[in-house]
Structure formats: C-alpha cells, structure tokens
C-alpha positions in Angstrom: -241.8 -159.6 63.8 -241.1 -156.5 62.2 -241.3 -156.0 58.5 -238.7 -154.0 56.6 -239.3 -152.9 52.8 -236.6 -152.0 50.9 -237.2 -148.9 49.5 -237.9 -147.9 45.8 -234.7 -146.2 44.6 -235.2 -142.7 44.0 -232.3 -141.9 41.5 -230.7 -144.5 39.8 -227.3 -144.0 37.3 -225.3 -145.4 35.6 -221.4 -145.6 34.2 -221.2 -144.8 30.6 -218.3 -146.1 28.3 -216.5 -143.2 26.7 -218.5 -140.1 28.5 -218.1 -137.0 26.7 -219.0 -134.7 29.3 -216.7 -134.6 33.0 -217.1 -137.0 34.9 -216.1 -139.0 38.5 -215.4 -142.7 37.2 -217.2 -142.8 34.2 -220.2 -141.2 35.8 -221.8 -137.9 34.5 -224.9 -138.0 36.1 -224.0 -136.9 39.6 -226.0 -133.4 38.9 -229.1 -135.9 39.3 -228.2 -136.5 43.5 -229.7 -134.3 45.8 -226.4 -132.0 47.7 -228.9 -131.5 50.8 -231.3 -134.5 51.8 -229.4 -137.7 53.6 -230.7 -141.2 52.6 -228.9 -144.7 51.5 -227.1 -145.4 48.0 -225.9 -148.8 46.8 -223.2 -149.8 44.6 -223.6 -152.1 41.6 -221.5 -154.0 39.3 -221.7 -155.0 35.8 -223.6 -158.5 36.6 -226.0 -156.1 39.0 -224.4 -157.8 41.9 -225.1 -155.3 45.1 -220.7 -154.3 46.0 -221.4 -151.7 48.9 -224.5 -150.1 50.5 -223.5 -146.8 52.6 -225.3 -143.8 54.1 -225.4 -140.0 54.5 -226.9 -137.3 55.9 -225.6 -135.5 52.6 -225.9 -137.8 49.6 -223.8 -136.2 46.9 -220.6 -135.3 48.3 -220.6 -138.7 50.4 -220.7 -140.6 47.4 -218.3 -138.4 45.6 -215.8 -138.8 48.8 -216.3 -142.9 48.1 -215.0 -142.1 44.2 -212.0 -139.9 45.2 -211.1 -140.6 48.8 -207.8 -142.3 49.2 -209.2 -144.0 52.9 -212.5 -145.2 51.5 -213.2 -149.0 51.3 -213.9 -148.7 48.0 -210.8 -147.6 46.9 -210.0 -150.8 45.3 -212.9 -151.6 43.8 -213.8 -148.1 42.2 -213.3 -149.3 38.6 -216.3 -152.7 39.2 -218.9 -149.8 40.2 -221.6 -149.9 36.8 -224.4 -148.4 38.6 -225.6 -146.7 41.9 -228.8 -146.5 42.9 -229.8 -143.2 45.5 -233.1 -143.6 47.9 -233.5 -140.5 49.5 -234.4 -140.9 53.4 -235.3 -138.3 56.1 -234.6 -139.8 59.4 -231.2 -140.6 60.4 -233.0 -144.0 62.3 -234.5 -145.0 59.2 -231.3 -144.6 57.3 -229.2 -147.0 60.3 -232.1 -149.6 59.8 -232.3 -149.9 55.5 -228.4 -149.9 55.6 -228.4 -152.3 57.7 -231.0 -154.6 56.4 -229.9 -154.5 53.0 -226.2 -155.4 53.9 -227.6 -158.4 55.1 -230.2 -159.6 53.5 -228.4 -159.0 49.6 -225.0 -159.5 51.3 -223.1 -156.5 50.2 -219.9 -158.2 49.0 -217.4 -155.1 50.6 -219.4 -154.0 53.4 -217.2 -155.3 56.5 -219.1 -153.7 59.2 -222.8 -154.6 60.1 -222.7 -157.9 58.9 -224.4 -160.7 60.2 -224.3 -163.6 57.9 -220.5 -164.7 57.9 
C-alpha cells in the first residue's frame, strides 16, 4: 500500500470584505503566489469546505485564469471562494498524484473529473 501525505500548504490567503487595495474577487494577496514554480492550490469556502483542487505548472496566472476565465468550472461558483491555499510542487508526477488524492479523499464538491467516490 502506498502512503500519500497531503502536503503542508505553502501560501495560504484569504478574501477580505471591503479590500482597499485592487483586487481579483475580493483577493489582494495574489503578489504572495509564486509566477514561476507549478504545484496544487485548493479552493475554500466560508464553512472551510474544500470547492475545487486544480494544478499548474505556473501557479499564479492559473489561478487568476480560474477568477476571470469565462470557460472555467468555477465560473459559477467564483463568489463561495473565502480562501485558497497554494502548495508549491516540483514534479509534474507528484502534482497528478496530490490532485488526485485530495479530490478524492476530501471530495472536492466541483471537481468533475478524477473522481472516484460517486
């Protein structure tokens, strides 16, 4: 049996109510997500329930594309987003497996691919 740890997120942030500065859906902290390493995000709502795990090879503008993207699966869901949490991974393989495993074993409510518990 193999034996999968989900990994320690590396950046972690979160919506804020009125932001003063620009932001992407309530979210000012983007600055904080690495442009150039790939790894896994995952997206929270307000009763930390886990909405959508994804993966890139870039972090940054992937997770911007979900915000503003008029083809993402997230488009309708955008506004239940509170909190994304960034772990920053190397290897593409890696990335495939946590993705993967973590859709499954929290149940990512709008993930429609890769599951295995319906």
């Amino acid at each position: 049996m193999i034996l999968i740890t989900v990994p320690t997120p590396d950046v972690t942030i979160t919506k804020q109510d009125n932001p003063q500065m620009s932001h992407i859906y309530g979210f000012t902290d983007f600055h904080l997500i690495t442009r150039e390493k790939g790894g896994i995000f995952m997206f929270y709502n307000a009763k930390d329930e886990l909405l959508f795990v994804g993966k890139a090879r870039k972090l940054r503008p992937r997770i911007k594309k979900h915000f503003e993207d008029s083809v993402s699966v997230m488009k309708k869901y955008r506004d239940e987003v509170t909190k994304i949490e960034i772990c920053e991974i190397d290897s593409a393989v890696d990335r495939e497996i946590y993705e993967t495993y973590i859709i499954n074993k929290f149940q990512a409510k709008y993930n429609i691919e890769k599951v295995f518990y319906k």
